[in-house]
C-alpha positions, 0 to 999 in steps of 0.5 A, a space after each residue: 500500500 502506497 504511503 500516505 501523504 498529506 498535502 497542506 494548502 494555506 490560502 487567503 484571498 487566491 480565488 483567481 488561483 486555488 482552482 488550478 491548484 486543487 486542479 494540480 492536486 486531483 491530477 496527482 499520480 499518487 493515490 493515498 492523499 490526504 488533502 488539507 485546505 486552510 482557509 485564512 480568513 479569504 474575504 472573497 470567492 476563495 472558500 467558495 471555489 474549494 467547497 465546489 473542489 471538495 467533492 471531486 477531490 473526494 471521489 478521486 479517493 484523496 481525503 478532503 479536510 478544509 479548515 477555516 480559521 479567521 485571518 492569521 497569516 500564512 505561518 499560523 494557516 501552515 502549522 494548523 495544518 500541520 498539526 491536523 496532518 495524518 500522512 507519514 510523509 508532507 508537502 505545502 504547496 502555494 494556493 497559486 502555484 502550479 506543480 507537476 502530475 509526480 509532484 508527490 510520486 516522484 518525491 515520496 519513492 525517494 522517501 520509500 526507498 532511502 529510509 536515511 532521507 528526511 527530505 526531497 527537494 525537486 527543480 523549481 527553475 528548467 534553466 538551474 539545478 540543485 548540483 552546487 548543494 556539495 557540502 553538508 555544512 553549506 545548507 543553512 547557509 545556501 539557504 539563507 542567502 538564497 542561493 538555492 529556493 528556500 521556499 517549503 513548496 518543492 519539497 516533500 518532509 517526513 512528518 516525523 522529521 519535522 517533529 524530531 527538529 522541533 518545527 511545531 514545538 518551537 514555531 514562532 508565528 509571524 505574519 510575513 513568512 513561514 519559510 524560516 520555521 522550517 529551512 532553519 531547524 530542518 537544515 539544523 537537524 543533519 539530514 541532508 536533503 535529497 536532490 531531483 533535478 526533476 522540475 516538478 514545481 511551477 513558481 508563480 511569479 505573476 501574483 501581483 499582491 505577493 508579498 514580494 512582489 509589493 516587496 519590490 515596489 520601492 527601495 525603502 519597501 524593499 529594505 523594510 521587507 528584509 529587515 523584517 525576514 532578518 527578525 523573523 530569521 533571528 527569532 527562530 535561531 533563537 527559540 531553536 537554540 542555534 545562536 551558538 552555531 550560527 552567528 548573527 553576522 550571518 543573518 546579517 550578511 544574508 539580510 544585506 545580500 537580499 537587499 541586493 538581490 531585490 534592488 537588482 530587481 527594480 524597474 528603475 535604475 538600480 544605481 542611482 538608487 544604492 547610490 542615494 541609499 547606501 549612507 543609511 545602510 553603512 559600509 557593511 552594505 558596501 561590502 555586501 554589494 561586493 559580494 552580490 557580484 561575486 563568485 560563490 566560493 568567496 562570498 561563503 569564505 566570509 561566513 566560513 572560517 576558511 580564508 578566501 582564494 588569494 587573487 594572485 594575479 592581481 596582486 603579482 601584477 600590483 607589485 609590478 606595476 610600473 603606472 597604475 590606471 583606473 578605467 571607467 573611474 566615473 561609472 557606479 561601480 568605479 565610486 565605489 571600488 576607488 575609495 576602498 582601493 584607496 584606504 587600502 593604499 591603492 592610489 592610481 597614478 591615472 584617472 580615465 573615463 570615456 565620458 570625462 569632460 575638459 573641466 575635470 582636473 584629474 579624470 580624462 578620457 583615455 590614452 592607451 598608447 600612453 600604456 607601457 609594458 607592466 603597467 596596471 588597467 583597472 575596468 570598472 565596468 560591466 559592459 562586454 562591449 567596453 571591456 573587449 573595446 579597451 582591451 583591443 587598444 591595450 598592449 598584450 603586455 599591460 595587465 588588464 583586470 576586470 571589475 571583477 578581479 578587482 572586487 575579488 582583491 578588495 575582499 580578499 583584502 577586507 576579509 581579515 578585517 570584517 572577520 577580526 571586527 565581527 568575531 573569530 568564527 561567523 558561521 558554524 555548523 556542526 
C-alpha cells in the first residue's frame, strides 16, 4: 500500500488561483492523499471555489479536510495544518502555484526507498539545478542567502522529521513568512536533503499582491521587507537554540545580500538608487554589494572560517606595476571600488573615463598608447562591449583586470578585517 501523504494548502484571498491548484492536486499520480485546505480568513470567492473542489477531490479517493480559521497569516494557516496532518510523509504547496502530475510520486519513492532521507527537494527553475548543494555544512547557509529556493513548496518532509527538529514545538508565528520555521531547524537537524533535478514545481511569479512582489515596489519597501525576514530569521535561531552555531553576522550578511538581490530587481535604475541609499545602510552594505557580484566560493569564505582564494594575479601584477590606471573611474561601480582601493593604499597614478569632460582636473578620457609594458588597467565596468573595446587598444603586455578581479582583491583584502571586527568564527555548523 502506497504511503500516505498529506498535502497542506494555506490560502487567503487566491480565488483567481486555488482552482488550478486543487486542479494540480486531483491530477496527482499518487493515490493515498490526504488533502488539507486552510482557509485564512479569504474575504472573497476563495472558500467558495474549494467547497465546489471538495467533492471531486473526494471521489478521486484523496481525503478532503478544509479548515477555516479567521485571518492569521500564512505561518499560523501552515502549522494548523500541520498539526491536523495524518500522512507519514508532507508537502505545502502555494494556493497559486502550479506543480507537476509526480509532484508527490516522484518525491515520496525517494522517501520509500532511502529510509536515511528526511527530505526531497525537486527543480523549481528548467534553466538551474540543485548540483552546487556539495557540502553538508553549506545548507543553512545556501539557504539563507538564497542561493538555492528556500521556499517549503518543492519539497516533500517526513512528518516525523519535522517533529524530531522541533518545527511545531518551537514555531514562532509571524505574519510575513513561514519559510524560516522550517529551512532553519530542518537544515539544523543533519539530514541532508535529497536532490531531483526533476522540475516538478511551477513558481508563480505573476501574483501581483505577493508579498514580494509589493516587496519590490520601492527601495525603502524593499529594505523594510528584509529587515523584517532578518527578525523573523533571528527569532527562530533563537527559540531553536542555534545562536551558538550560527552567528548573527550571518543573518546579517544574508539580510544585506537580499537587499541586493531585490534592488537588482527594480524597474528603475538600480544605481542611482544604492547610490542615494547606501549612507543609511553603512559600509557593511558596501561590502555586501561586493559580494552580490561575486563568485560563490568567496562570498561563503566570509561566513566560513576558511580564508578566501588569494587573487594572485592581481596582486603579482600590483607589485609590478610600473603606472597604475583606473578605467571607467566615473561609472557606479568605479565610486565605489576607488575609495576602498584607496584606504587600502591603492592610489592610481591615472584617472580615465570615456565620458570625462575638459573641466575635470584629474579624470580624462583615455590614452592607451600612453600604456607601457607592466603597467596596471583597472575596468570598472560591466559592459562586454567596453571591456573587449579597451582591451583591443591595450598592449598584450599591460595587465588588464576586470571589475571583477578587482572586487575579488578588495575582499580578499577586507576579509581579515570584517572577520577580526565581527568575531573569530561567523558561521558554524556542526
Amino acid at each position: 500500500m502506497q504511503t500516505k501523504v498529506s498535502m497542506v494548502i494555506p490560502c487567503y484571498n487566491k480565488e483567481a488561483y486555488i482552482a488550478k491548484t486543487l486542479e494540480c492536486a486531483y491530477n496527482q499520480k499518487w493515490g493515498n492523499l490526504e488533502i488539507i485546505i486552510i482557509n485564512d480568513g479569504s474575504t472573497d470567492g476563495t472558500l467558495e471555489i474549494i467547497k465546489q473542489w471538495e467533492p471531486k477531490l473526494t471521489s478521486r479517493g484523496y481525503e478532503v479536510i478544509i479548515i477555516n480559521q479567521p485571518n492569521e497569516g500564512v505561518a499560523s494557516a501552515t502549522k494548523n495544518g500541520l498539526i491536523r496532518s495524518t500522512g507519514d510523509y508532507i508537502c505545502f504547496p502555494d494556493a497559486d502555484d502550479s506543480f507537476s502530475p509526480y509532484y508527490v510520486s516522484n518525491m515520496a519513492k525517494v522517501l520509500d526507498d532511502f529510509d536515511d532521507v528526511n527530505w526531497v527537494w525537486c527543480n523549481i527553475d528548467a534553466e538551474k539545478t540543485l548540483s552546487n548543494i556539495n557540502r553538508k555544512d553549506r545548507i543553512l547557509l545556501l539557504l539563507l542567502h538564497k542561493y538555492v529556493f528556500w521556499s517549503i513548496y518543492n519539497k516533500l518532509y517526513r512528518k516525523s522529521y519535522i517533529f524530531k527538529c522541533g518545527v511545531v514545538e518551537k514555531f514562532v508565528n509571524s505574519r510575513l513568512s513561514q519559510e524560516p520555521q522550517f529551512f532553519i531547524p530542518l537544515a539544523a537537524g543533519g539530514s541532508f536533503p535529497y536532490l531531483l533535478s526533476e522540475r516538478l514545481y511551477f513558481y508563480n511569479k505573476t501574483v501581483d499582491f505577493s508579498i514580494m512582489n509589493i516587496a519590490r515596489k520601492s527601495f525603502d519597501c524593499i529594505k523594510t521587507f528584509w529587515e523584517g525576514y532578518r527578525d523573523l530569521e533571528i527569532d527562530v535561531l533563537e527559540a531553536h537554540d542555534l545562536k551558538n552555531e550560527i552567528n548573527e553576522f550571518a543573518v546579517d550578511i544574508a539580510f544585506y545580500r537580499n537587499i541586493c538581490r531585490e534592488c537588482m530587481a527594480l524597474e528603475n535604475n538600480v544605481w542611482n538608487i544604492l547610490s542615494f541609499s547606501l549612507e543609511s545602510l553603512g559600509d557593511e552594505f558596501h561590502d555586501a554589494f561586493w559580494k552580490q557580484t561575486m563568485n560563490c566560493d568567496i562570498a561563503f569564505s566570509l561566513i566560513f572560517e576558511a580564508e578566501p582564494k588569494i587573487p594572485k594575479k592581481f596582486t603579482e601584477a600590483l607589485s609590478n606595476a610600473k603606472k597604475v590606471v583606473f578605467c571607467c573611474c566615473l561609472s557606479s561601480i568605479g565610486k565605489m571600488a576607488i575609495p576602498k582601493l584607496t584606504s587600502l593604499g591603492i592610489v592610481p597614478d591615472l584617472l580615465w573615463d570615456l565620458n570625462a569632460k575638459d573641466h575635470y582636473d584629474k579624470i580624462k578620457k583615455p590614452d592607451y598608447a600612453s600604456l607601457n609594458k607592466d603597467d596596471l588597467l583597472c575596468i570598472f565596468s560591466i559592459n562586454e562591449y567596453i571591456i573587449n573595446d579597451i582591451r583591443e587598444n591595450v598592449q598584450n603586455d599591460v595587465y588588464v583586470f576586470s571589475a571583477q578581479e578587482v572586487q575579488d582583491y578588495i575582499f580578499w583584502r577586507h576579509f581579515h578585517i570584517l572577520k577580526q571586527n565581527k568575531g573569530k568564527k561567523c558561521f558554524s555548523l556542526v
